[in-house]
PyMOL Python script that loads the backbone (N, CA, C, O; Angstrom):
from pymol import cmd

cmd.read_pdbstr("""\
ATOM      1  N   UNK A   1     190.221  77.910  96.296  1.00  0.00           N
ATOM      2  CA  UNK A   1     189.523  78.133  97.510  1.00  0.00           C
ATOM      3  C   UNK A   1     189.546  76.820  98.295  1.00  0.00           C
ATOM      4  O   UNK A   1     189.284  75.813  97.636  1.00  0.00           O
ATOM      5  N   UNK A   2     189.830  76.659  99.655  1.00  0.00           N
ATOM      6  CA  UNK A   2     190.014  75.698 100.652  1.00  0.00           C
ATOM      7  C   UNK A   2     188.939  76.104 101.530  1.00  0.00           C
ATOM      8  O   UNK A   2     188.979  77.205 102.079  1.00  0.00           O
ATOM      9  N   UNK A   3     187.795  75.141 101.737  1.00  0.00           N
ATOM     10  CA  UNK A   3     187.207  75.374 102.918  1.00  0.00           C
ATOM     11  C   UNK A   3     186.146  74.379 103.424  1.00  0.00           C
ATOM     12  O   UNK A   3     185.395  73.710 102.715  1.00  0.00           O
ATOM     13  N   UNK A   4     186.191  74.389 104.379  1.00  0.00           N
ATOM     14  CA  UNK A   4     185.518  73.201 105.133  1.00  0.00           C
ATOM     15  C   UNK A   4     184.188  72.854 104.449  1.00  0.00           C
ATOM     16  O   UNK A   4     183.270  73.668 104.553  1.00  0.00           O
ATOM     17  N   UNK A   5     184.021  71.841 103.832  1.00  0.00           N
ATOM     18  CA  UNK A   5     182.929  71.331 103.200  1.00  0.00           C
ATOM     19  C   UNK A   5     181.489  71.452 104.168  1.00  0.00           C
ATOM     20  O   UNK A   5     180.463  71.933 103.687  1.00  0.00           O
ATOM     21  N   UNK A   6     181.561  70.915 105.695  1.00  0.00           N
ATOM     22  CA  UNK A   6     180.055  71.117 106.558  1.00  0.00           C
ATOM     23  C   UNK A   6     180.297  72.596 107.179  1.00  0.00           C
ATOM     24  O   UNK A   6     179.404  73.114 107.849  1.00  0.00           O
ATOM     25  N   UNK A   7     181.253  73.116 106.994  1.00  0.00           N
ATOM     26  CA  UNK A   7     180.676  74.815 107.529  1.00  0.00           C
ATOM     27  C   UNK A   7     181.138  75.587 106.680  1.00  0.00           C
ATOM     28  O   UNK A   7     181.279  76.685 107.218  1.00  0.00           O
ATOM     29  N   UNK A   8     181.485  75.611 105.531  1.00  0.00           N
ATOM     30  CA  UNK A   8     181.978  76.445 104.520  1.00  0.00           C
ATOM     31  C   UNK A   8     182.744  77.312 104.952  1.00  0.00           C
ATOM     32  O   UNK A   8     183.246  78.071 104.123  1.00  0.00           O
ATOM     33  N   UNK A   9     183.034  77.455 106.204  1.00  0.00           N
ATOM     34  CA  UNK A   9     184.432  78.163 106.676  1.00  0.00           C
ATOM     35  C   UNK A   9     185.834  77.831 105.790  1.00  0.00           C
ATOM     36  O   UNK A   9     186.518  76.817 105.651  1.00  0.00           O
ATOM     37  N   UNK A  10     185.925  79.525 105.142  1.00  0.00           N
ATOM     38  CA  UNK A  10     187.270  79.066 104.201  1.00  0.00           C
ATOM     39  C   UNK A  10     188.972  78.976 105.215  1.00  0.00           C
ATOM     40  O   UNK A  10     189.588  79.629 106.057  1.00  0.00           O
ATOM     41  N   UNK A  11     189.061  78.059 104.636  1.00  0.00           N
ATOM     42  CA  UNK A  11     190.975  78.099 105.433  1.00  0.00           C
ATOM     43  C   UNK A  11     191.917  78.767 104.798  1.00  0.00           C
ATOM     44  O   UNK A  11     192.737  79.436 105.426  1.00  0.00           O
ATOM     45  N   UNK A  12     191.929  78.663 103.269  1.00  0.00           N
ATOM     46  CA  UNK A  12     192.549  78.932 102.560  1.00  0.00           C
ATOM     47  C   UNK A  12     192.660  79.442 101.096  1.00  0.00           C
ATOM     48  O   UNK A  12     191.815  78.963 100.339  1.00  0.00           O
ATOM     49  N   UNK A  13     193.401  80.181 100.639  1.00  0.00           N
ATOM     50  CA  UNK A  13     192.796  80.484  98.907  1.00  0.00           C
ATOM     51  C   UNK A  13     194.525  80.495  98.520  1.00  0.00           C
ATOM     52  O   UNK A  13     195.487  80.700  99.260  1.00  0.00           O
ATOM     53  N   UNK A  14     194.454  80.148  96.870  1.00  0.00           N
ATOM     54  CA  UNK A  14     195.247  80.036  96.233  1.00  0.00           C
ATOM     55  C   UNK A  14     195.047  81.087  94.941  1.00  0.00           C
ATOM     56  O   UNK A  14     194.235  80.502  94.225  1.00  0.00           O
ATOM     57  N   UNK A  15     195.361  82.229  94.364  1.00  0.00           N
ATOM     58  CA  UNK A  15     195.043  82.624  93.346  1.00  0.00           C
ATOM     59  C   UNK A  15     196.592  82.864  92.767  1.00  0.00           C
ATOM     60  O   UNK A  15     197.492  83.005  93.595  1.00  0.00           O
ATOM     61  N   UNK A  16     196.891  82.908  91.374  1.00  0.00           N
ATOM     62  CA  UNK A  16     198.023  82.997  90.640  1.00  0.00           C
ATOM     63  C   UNK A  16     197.650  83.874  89.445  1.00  0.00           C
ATOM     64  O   UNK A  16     196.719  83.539  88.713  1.00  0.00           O
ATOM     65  N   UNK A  17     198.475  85.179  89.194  1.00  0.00           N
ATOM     66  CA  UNK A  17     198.471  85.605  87.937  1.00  0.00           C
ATOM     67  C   UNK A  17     198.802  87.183  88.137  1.00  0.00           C
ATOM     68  O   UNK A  17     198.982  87.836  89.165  1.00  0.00           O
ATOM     69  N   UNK A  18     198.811  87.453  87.118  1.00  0.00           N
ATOM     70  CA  UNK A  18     199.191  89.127  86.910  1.00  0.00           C
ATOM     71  C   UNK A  18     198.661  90.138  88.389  1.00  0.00           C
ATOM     72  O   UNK A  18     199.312  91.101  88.795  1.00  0.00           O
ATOM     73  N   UNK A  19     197.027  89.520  89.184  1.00  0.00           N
ATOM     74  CA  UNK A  19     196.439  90.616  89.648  1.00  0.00           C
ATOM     75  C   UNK A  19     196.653  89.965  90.916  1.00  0.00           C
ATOM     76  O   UNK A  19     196.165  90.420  91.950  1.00  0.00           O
ATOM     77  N   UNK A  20     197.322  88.978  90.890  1.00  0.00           N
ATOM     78  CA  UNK A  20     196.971  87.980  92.553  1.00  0.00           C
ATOM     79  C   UNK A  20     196.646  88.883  93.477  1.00  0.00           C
ATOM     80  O   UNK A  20     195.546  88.988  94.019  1.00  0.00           O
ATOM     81  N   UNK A  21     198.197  89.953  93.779  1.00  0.00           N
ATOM     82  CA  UNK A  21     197.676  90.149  95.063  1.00  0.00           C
ATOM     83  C   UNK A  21     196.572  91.445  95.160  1.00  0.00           C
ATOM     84  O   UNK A  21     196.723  92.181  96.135  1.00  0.00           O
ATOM     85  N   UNK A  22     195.657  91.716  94.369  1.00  0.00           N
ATOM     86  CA  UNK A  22     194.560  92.425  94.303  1.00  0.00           C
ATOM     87  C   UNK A  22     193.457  91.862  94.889  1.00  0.00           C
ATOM     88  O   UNK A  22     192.579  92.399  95.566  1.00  0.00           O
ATOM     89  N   UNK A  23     193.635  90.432  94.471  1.00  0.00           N
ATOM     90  CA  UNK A  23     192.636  89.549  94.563  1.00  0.00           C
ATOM     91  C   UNK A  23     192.230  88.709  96.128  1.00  0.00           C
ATOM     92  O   UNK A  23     191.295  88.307  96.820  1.00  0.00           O
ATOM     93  N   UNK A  24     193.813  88.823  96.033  1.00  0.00           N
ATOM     94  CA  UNK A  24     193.611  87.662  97.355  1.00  0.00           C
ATOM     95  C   UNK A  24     193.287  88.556  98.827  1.00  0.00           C
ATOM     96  O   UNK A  24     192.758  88.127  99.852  1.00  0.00           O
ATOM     97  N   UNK A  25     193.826  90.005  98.526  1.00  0.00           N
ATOM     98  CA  UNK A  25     192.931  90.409  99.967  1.00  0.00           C
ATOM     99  C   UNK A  25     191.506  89.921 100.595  1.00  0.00           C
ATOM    100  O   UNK A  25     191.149  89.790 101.766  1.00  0.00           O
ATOM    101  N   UNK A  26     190.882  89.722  99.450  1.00  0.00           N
ATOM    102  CA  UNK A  26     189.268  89.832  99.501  1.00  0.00           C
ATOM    103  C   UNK A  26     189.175  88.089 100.641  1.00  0.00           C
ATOM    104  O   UNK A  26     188.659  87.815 101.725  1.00  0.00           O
ATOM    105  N   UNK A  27     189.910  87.385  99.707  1.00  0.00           N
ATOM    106  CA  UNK A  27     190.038  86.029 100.530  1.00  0.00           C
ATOM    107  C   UNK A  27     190.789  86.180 101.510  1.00  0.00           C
ATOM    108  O   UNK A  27     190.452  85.297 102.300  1.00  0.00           O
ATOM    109  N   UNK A  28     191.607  86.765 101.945  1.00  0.00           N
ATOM    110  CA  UNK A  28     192.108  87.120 103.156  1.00  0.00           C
ATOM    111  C   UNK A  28     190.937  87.884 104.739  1.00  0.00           C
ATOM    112  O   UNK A  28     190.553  87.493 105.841  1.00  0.00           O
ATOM    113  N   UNK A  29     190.861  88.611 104.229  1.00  0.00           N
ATOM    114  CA  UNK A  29     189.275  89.012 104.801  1.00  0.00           C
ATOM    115  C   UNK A  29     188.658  88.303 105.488  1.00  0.00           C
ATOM    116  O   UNK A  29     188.529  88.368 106.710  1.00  0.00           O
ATOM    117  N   UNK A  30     188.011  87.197 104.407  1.00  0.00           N
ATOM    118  CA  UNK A  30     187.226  86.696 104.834  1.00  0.00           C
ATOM    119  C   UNK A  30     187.621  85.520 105.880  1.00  0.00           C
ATOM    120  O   UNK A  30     186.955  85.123 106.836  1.00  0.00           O
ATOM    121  N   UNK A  31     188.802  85.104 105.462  1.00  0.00           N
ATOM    122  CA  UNK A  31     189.407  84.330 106.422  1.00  0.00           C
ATOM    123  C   UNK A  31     189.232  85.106 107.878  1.00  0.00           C
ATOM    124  O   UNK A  31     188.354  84.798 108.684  1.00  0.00           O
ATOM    125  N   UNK A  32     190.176  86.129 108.084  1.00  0.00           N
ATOM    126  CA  UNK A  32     190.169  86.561 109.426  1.00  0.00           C
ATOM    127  C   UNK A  32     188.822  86.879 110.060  1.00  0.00           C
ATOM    128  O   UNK A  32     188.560  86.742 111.255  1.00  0.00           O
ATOM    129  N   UNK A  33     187.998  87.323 109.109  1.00  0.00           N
ATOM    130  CA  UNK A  33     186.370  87.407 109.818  1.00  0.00           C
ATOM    131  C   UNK A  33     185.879  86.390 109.537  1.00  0.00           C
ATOM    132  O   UNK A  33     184.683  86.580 109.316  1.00  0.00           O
ATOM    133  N   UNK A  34     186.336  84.709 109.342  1.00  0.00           N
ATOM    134  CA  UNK A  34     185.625  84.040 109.380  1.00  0.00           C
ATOM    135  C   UNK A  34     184.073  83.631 108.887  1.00  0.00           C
ATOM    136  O   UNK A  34     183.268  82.834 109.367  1.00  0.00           O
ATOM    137  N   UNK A  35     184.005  84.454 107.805  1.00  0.00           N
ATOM    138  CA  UNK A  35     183.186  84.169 107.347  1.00  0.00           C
ATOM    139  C   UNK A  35     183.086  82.866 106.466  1.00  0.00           C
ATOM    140  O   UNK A  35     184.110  82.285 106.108  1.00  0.00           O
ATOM    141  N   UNK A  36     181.723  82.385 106.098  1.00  0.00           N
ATOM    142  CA  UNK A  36     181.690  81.536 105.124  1.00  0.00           C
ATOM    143  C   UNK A  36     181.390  81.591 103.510  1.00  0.00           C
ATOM    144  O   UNK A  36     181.076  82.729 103.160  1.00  0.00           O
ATOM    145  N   UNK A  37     181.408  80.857 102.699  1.00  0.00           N
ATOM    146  CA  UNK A  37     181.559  80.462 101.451  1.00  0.00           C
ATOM    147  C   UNK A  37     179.621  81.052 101.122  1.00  0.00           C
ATOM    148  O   UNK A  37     179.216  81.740 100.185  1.00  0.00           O
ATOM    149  N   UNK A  38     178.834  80.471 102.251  1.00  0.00           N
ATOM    150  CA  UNK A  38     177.506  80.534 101.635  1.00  0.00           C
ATOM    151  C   UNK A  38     177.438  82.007 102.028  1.00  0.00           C
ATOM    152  O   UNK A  38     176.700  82.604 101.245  1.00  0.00           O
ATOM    153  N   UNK A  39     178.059  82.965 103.165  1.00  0.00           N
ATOM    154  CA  UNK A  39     177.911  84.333 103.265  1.00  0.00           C
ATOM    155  C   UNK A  39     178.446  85.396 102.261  1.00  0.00           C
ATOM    156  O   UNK A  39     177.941  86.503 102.071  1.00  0.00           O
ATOM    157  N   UNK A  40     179.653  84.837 101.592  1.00  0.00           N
ATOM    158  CA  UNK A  40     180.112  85.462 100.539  1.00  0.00           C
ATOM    159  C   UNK A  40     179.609  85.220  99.036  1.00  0.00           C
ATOM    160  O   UNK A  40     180.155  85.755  98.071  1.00  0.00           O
ATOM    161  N   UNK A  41     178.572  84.404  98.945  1.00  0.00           N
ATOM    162  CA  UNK A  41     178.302  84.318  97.753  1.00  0.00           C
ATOM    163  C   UNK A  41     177.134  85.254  97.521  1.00  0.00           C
ATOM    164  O   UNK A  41     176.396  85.566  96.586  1.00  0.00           O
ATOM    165  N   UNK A  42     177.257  85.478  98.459  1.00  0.00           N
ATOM    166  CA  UNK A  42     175.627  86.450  98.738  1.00  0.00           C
ATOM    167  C   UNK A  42     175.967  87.567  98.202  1.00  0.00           C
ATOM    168  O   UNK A  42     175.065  87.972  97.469  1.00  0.00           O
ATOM    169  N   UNK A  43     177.025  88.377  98.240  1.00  0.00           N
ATOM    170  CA  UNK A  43     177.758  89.400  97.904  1.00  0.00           C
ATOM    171  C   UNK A  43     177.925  89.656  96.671  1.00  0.00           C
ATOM    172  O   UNK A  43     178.080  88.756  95.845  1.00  0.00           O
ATOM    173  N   UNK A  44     177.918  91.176  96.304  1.00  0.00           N
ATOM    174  CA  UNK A  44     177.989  92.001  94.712  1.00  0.00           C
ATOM    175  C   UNK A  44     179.627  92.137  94.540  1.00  0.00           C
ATOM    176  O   UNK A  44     180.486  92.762  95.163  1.00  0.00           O
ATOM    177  N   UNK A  45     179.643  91.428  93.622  1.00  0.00           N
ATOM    178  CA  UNK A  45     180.576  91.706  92.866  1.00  0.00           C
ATOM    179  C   UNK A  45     180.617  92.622  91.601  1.00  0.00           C
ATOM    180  O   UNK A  45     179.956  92.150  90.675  1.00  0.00           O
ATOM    181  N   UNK A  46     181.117  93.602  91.376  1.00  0.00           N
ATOM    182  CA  UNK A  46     180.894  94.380  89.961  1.00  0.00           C
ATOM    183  C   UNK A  46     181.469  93.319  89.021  1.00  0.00           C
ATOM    184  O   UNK A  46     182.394  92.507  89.032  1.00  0.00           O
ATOM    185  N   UNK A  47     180.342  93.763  88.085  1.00  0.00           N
ATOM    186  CA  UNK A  47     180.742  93.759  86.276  1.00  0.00           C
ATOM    187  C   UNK A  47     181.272  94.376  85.723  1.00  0.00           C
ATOM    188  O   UNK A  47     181.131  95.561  86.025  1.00  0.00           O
ATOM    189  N   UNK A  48     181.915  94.166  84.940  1.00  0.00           N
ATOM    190  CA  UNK A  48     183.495  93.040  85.001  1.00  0.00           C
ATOM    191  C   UNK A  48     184.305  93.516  85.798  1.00  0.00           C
ATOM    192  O   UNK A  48     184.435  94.654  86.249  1.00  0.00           O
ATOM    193  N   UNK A  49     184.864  92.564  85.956  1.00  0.00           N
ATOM    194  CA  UNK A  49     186.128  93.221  87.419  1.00  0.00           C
ATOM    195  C   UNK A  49     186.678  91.683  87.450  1.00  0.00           C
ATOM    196  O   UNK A  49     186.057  90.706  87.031  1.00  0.00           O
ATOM    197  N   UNK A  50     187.907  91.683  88.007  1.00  0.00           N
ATOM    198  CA  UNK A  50     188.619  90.490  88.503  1.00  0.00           C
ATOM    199  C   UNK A  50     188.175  89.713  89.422  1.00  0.00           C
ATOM    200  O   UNK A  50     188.272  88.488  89.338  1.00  0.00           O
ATOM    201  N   UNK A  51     187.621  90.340  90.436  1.00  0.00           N
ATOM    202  CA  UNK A  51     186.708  90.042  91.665  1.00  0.00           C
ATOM    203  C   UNK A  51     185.677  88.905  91.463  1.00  0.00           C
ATOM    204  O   UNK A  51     185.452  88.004  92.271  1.00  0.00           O
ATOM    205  N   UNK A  52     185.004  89.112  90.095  1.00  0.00           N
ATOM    206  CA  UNK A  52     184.347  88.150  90.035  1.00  0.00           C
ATOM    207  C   UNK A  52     184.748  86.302  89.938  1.00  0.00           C
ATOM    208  O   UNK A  52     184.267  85.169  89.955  1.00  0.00           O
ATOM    209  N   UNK A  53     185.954  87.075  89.835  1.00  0.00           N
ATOM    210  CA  UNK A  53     186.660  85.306  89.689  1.00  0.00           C
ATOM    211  C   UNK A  53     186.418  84.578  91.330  1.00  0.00           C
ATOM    212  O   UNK A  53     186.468  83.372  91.576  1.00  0.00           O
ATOM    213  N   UNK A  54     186.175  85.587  92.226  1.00  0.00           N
ATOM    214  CA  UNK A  54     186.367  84.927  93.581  1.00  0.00           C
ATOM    215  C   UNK A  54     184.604  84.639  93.853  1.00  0.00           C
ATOM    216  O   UNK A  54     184.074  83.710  94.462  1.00  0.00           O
ATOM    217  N   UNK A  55     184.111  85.560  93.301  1.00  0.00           N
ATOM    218  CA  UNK A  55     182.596  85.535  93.516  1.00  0.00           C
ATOM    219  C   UNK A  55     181.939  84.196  92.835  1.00  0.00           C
ATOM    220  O   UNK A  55     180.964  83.606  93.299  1.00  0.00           O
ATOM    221  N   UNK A  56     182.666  83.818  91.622  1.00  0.00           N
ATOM    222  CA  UNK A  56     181.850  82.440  91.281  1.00  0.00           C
ATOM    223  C   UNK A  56     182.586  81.137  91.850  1.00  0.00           C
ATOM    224  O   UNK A  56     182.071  80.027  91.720  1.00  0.00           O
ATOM    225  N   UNK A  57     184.140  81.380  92.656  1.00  0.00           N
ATOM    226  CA  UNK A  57     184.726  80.690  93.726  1.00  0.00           C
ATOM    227  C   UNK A  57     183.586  80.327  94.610  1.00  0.00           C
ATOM    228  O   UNK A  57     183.166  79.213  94.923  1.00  0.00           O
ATOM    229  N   UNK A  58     183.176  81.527  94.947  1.00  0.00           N
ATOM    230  CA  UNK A  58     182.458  81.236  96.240  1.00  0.00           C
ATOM    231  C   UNK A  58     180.762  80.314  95.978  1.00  0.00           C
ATOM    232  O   UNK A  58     180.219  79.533  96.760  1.00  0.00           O
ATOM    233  N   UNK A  59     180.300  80.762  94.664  1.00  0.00           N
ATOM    234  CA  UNK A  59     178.920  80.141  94.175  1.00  0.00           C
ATOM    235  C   UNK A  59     178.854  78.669  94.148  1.00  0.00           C
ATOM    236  O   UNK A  59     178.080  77.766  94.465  1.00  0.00           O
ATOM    237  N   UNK A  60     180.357  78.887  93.471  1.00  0.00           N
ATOM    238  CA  UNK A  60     180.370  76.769  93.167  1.00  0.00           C
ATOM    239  C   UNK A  60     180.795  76.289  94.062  1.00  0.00           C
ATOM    240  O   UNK A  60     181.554  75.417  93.640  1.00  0.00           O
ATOM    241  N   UNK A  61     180.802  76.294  95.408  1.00  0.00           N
ATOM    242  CA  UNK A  61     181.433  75.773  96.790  1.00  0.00           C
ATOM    243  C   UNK A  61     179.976  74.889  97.341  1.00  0.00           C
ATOM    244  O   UNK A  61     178.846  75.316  97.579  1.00  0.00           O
ATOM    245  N   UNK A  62     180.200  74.342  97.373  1.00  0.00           N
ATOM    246  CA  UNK A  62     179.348  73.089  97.992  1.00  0.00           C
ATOM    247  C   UNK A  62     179.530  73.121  99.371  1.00  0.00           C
ATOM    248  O   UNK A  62     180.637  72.737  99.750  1.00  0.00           O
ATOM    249  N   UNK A  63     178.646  73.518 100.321  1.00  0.00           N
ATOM    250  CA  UNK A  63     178.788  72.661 101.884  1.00  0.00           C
ATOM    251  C   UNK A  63     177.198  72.257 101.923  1.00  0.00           C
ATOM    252  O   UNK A  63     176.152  72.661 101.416  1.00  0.00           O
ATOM    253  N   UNK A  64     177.753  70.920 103.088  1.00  0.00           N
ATOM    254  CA  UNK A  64     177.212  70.020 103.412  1.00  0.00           C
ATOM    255  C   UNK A  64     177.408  69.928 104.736  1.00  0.00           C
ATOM    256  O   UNK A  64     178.479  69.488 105.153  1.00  0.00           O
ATOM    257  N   UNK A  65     176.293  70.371 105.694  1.00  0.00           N
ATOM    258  CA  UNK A  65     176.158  70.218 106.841  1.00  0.00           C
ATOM    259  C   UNK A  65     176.044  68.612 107.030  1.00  0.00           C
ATOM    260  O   UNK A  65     175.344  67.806 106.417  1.00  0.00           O
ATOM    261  N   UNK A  66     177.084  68.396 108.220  1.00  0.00           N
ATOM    262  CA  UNK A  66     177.289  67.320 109.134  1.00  0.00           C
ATOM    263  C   UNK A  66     176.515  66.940 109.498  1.00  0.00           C
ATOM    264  O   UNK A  66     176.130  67.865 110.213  1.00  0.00           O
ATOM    265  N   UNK A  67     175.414  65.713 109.685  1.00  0.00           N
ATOM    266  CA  UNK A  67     174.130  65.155 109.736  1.00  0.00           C
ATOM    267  C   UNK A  67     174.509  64.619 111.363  1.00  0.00           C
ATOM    268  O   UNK A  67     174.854  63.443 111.242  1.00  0.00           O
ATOM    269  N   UNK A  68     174.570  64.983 112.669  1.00  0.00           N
ATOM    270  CA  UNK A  68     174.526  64.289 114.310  1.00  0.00           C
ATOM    271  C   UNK A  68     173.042  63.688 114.369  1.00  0.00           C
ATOM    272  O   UNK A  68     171.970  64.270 114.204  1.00  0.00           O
ATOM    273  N   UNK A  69     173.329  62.262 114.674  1.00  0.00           N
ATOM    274  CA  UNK A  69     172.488  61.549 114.592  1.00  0.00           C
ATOM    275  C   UNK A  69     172.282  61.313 116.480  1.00  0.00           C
ATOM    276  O   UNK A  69     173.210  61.251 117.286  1.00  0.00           O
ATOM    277  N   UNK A  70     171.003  61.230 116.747  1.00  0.00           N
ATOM    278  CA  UNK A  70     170.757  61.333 118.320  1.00  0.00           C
ATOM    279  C   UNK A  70     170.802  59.509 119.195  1.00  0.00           C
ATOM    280  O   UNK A  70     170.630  59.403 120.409  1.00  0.00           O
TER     281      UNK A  70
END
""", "prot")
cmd.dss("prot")
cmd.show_as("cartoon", "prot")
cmd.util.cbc("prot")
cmd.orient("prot")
C-alpha cells in the first residue's frame, strides 16, 4: 500500500500471488474514489477471506496530519 502519510490518500497498491487480481480491485476503487486509508479501515471485511489482507493494510497505515503553523 502507497499512500500519502498527512492525508492517507492511497496512490498506489502492490499485491502479488495466486489471488492478486481479486484483490487489487478493492485497492483500485479506492484509488479512483479517492478515498483514504483512515476511511477504509473503518470497513468489514469478512472472516476469513483474502480481503482481509487489505483490511489490516489499511489498519497499520499511519497518517499524520501536516501541522501549518500561523
Amino acid at each position: 500500500m502507497i499512500y500519502r502519510k498527512d492525508t492517507g490518500e492511497i496512490m498506489g497498491a502492490h499485491i502479488i500471488g495466486l489471488h492478486a487480481a481479486d484483490l487489487i480491485q478493492e485497492a483500485a476503487n479506492a484509488i479512483a474514489q479517492k478515498q483514504s486509508v483512515t476511511e477504509l479501515s473503518k470497513f468489514v471485511h469478512t472472516h476469513p477471506t483474502l480481503s482481509e489482507v487489505l483490511d489490516e493494510a489499511y489498519k497499520r497505515a499511519e497518517v499524520k496530519p501536516v501541522e501549518v503553523s500561523a
